[in-house]
Structure formats: structure tokens, C-alpha cells
C-alpha positions in Angstrom: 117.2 70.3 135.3 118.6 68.9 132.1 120.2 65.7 132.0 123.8 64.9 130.8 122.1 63.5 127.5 120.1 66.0 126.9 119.5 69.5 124.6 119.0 71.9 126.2 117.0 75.0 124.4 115.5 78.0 125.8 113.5 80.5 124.2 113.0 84.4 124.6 110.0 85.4 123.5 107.3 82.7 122.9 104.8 83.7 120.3 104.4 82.7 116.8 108.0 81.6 116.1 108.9 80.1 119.5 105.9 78.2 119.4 106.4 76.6 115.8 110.2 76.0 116.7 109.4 74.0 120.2 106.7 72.2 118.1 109.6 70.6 116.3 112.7 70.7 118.1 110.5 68.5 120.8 109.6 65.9 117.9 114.0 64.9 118.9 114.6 62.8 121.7 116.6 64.4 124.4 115.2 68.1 123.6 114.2 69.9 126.7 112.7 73.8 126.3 112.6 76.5 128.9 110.4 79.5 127.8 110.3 83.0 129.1 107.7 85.9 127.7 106.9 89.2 129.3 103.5 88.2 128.7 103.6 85.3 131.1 101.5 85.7 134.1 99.3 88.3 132.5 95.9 88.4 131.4 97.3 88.9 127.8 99.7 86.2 128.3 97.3 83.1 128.8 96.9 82.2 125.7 101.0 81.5 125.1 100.8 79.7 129.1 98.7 77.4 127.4 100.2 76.6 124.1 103.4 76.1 126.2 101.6 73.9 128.4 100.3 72.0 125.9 103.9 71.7 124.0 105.3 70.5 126.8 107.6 73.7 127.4 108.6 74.6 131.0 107.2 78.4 131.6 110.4 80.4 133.7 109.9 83.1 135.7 112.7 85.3 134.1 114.7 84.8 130.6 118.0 84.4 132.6 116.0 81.6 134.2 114.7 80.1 131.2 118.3 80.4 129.6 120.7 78.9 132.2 121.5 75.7 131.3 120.7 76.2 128.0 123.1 75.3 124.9 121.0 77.1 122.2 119.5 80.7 123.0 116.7 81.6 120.6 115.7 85.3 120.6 111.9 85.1 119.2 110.9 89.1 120.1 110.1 92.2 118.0 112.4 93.9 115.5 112.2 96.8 118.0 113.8 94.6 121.0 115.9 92.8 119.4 119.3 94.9 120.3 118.3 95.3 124.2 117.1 91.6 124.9 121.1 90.7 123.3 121.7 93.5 125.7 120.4 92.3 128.7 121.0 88.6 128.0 124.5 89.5 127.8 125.0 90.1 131.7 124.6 86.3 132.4 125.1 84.3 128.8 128.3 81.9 129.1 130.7 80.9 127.6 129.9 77.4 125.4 126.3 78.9 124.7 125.1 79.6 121.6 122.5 82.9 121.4 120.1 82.5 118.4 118.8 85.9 117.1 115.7 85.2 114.9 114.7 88.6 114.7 114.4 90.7 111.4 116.5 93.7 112.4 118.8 95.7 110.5 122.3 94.6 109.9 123.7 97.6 111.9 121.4 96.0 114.7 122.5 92.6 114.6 126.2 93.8 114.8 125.3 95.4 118.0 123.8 92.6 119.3 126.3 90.4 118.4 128.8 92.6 120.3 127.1 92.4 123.4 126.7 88.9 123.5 130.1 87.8 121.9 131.9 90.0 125.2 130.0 87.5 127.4 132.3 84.4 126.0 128.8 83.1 124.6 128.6 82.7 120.6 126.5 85.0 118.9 124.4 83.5 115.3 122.7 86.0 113.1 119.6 84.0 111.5 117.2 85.4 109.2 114.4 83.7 109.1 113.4 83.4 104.7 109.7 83.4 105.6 106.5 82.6 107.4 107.0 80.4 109.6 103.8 78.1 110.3 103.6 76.0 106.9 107.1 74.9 106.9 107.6 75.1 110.9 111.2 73.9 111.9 111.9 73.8 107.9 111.8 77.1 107.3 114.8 78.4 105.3 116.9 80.4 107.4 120.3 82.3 106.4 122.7 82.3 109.1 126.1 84.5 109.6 129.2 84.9 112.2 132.3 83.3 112.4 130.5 80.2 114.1 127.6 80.1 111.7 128.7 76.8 110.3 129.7 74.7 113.6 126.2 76.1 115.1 124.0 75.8 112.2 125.2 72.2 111.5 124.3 71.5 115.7 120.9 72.5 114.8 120.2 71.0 111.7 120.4 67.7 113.2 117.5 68.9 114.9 115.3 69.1 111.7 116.4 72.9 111.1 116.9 74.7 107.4 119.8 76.8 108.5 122.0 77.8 105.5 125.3 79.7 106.6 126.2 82.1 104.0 128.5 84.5 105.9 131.4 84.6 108.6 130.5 88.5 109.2 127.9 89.5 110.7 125.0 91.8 109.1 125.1 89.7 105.9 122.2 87.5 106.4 119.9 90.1 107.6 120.9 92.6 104.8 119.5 89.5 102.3 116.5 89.5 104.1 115.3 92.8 104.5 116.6 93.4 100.6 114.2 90.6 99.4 111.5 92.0 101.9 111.6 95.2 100.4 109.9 93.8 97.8 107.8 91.3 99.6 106.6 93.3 102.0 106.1 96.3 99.5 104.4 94.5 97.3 101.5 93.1 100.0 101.4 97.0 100.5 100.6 97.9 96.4 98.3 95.2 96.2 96.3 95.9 99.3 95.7 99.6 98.1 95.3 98.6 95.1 92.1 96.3 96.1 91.0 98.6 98.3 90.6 101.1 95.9 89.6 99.3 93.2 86.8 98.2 95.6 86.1 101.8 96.0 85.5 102.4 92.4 84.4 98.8 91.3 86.4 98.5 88.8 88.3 95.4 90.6 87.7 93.0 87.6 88.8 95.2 84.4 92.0 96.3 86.6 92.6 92.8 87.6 92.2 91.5 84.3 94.4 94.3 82.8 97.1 93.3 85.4 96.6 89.4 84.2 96.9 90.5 80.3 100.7 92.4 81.8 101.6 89.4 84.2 99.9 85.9 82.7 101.3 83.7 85.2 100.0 85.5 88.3 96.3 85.6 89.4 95.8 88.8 90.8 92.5 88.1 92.4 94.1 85.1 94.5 97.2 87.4 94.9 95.3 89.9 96.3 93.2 88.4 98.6 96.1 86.4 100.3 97.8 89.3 100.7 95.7 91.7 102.4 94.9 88.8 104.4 99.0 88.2 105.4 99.4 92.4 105.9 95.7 92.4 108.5 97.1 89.4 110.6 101.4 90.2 110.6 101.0 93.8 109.5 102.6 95.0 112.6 105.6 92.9 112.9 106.0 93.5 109.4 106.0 97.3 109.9 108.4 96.7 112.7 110.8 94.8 109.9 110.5 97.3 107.5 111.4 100.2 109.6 114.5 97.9 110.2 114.9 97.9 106.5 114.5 101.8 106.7 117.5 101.7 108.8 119.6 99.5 106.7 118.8 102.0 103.7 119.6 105.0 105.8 123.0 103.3 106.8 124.1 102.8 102.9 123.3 106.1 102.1 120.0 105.4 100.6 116.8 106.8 101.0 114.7 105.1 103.0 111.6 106.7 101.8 110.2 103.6 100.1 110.7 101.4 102.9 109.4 103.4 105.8 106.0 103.9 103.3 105.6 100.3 103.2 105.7 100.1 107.6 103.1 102.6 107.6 100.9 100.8 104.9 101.4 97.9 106.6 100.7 98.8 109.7 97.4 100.6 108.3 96.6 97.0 106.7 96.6 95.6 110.9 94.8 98.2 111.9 92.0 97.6 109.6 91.4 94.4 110.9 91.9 95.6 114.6 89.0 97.8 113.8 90.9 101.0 114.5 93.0 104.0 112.6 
């Protein structure tokens, strides 16, 4: 149990992101980390036992174990769980904690979430998390929204966070995410099947170097390979995200064509590299 001087911080969801965060949120004296992962006490879930092992982060048996005592509430899942782990966290979160929802989701999600959680007395903060997180790790820019975005995000910022409020409402953070992913995301999507079929012709170099000619400061070979190699190891997460942008289109009005494309190319990009179709 935590002590009266101490952080407590528990995560939901433990892969990539909950990982990188314990990694530096334990670098602060008085931090203390309770994890919980469907995963855990699998077969499939070794791997993220051992990295929490090895961290130093205590391994609960259920996420309303992990999250008791905690101050700070990060949800760390998938795009597509987002809504139902606010859901189900809702039944026990209290009052004077803080839930953390890292998760790319659509704005119309997030406002969901955050009603659920807000009628437990707990504080609900949208964060949209700017980019990958393993270079910068606890650095990572991060836009976060709600009417306690600015007391919160300044708690965990003394932490070594990058937590930039820039709303009191909630769905704003996300909606300037999944805009700017859009085009991130779309573009690793055009450039993969680009490669791939100029790869299938050979005319890789002439294309490329017509594409250099159009865009001097870019170097489309280097631009290319990193990002078929981003789309074959997060393409499936960043399907998930984009289908989230799909739904953020489909709420304004818009088409979400373009957007639901880029999940399936994206996915296809994974899939490669998982050796299946």
C-alpha cells in the first residue's frame, strides 16, 4: 500500500505506452505503479509480466485492484476499448482521482467516456498522445482537455510529462489528433503502396527521383523505407485510430471514405509483416 508521501499511479493496459510511461514516472521519488493487463497470467502475457517485473511495477490481479489507491488513472488500451474500460472503471473510480485516457479515439468517444467517469465523482482528462511514444518516452507531447485539464496536467508535469492543455471541453484534443493523423497516417499508407509497387515494376529510382525533383527537401527513399517499416510494426493500432478518425468524419458530416481506406491499408501494411492476408 502507498505511503502518505507517495504517488500513486496505476495503469490499464500495459503495453507499449504503459511501459514507456512507468519507465519515467518511476525515475521520481515517491512514484509507486500498479498495473493491470488482460494479458497478465497468459501465455501471451509473459512478455509484459516481465518488463513489469523488471520496471519495478506491481502486476494486480484486476484493474479495480490496480486502480484503488491510485491518484492518476492512465487508460493505455486500444482505440476499440477505450469507451468500455471508462465504462467499467466507472463503477469503482472516486472521487479526488484523476482517470487519464491516452487512447486515440474519436471525440464523440472520449465524451462518452468522460461521462461515465465524471458521474463517479472522479475527474475525467482527455490526452492525445502527439506521437510515438518510445523516442521521447515521458516527453512526448500530449494535448490534454476537460474543465480540469490544467490543475491535472500541471500535477503531472512535475513528473517529467509534455502535457499541453488546450481545451476546457472535451473532444477537442482528440479532434487535433486524429485531424493531423489523417494525414500522417495516410501518408505512411501512399508511400507504402507506392514502394511496393514501384518495387513491382522497378522503377523505384526514376519515381523516387521524380518525387525528389517535386519535394527537394524530403528523401523519399529514407521516407519510404521508415515508413513501411512504422505501418508493418503499429499498422494495427493505427488502423484502429483511423477508424476512430472515420467516426469523427462521419459525426461532422463528412465522408469518411478517405479515412477508413487508410485503416484498411494500414492494416494490410501489419499483416504483411505478420506473414498473413
Amino acid at each position: 500500500m502507498a505511503g502518505a508521501n507517495t504517488t500513486a499511479i496505476a495503469f490499464i493496459g500495459f503495453g507499449e505506452v504503459g511501459q514507456t510511461f512507468s519507465r519515467g514516472l518511476l525515475a521520481n521519488d515517491g512514484v509507486a505503479i500498479r498495473a493491470y493487463d488482460l494479458l497478465f497470467g497468459s501465455d501471451a502475457g509473459a512478455r509484459l509480466e516481465a518488463a513489469a517485473q523488471e520496471l519495478g511495477v506491481v502486476r494486480a490481479p484486476s484493474a479495480q485492484e490496480a486502480c484503488s489507491n491510485a491518484t492518476f488513472v492512465f487508460s493505455a488500451v486500444t482505440a476499440d476499448r477505450a469507451e468500455a474500460v471508462a465504462t467499467e472503471a466507472a463503477v469503482w473510480l472516486k472521487p479526488g482521482q484523476v482517470f487519464v485516457d491516452v487512447n486515440s479515439a474519436a471525440p464523440s468517444t472520449k465524451q462518452r467516456a468522460a461521462q461515465a467517469v465524471t458521474a463517479s465523482g472522479a475527474d475525467y482528462l482527455e490526452a492525445a498522445v502527439m506521437a510515438p511514444v518510445l523516442k521521447p518516452g515521458l516527453k512526448v507531447a500530449i494535448l490534454s482537455g476537460g474543465p480540469q485539464a490544467q490543475a491535472a496536467s500541471e500535477a503531472l508535469n512535475e513528473l517529467g510529462m509534455n502535457l499541453t492543455p488546450v481545451s476546457e471541453v472535451y473532444g477537442r484534443a482528440s479532434a487535433m489528433k486524429l485531424c493531423r493523423s489523417i494525414v500522417i497516417k495516410g501518408l505512411e499508407a501512399l508511400m507504402v503502396d507506392c514502394a511496393a509497387a514501384c518495387e513491382a515494376w522497378d522503377v523505384k529510382d526514376p519515381v523516387f527521383a521524380s518525387l525528389n525533383a517535386t519535394f527537394p527537401s524530403i528523401d523519399f527513399h529514407a521516407l519510404a523505407a521508415d515508413m513501411r517499416e512504422r505501418v508493418a510494426t503499429h499498422g494495427v493500432r493505427r488502423s484502429a485510430e483511423m477508424r476512430e478518425a472515420a467516426e469523427m468524419l462521419a459525426a461532422a458530416g463528412l465522408h469518411p471514405g478517405v479515412a477508413q481506406a487508410v485503416a484498411d491499408a494500414q492494416l494490410r501494411g501489419a499483416r504483411r509483416k505478420e506473414g498473413t492476408r
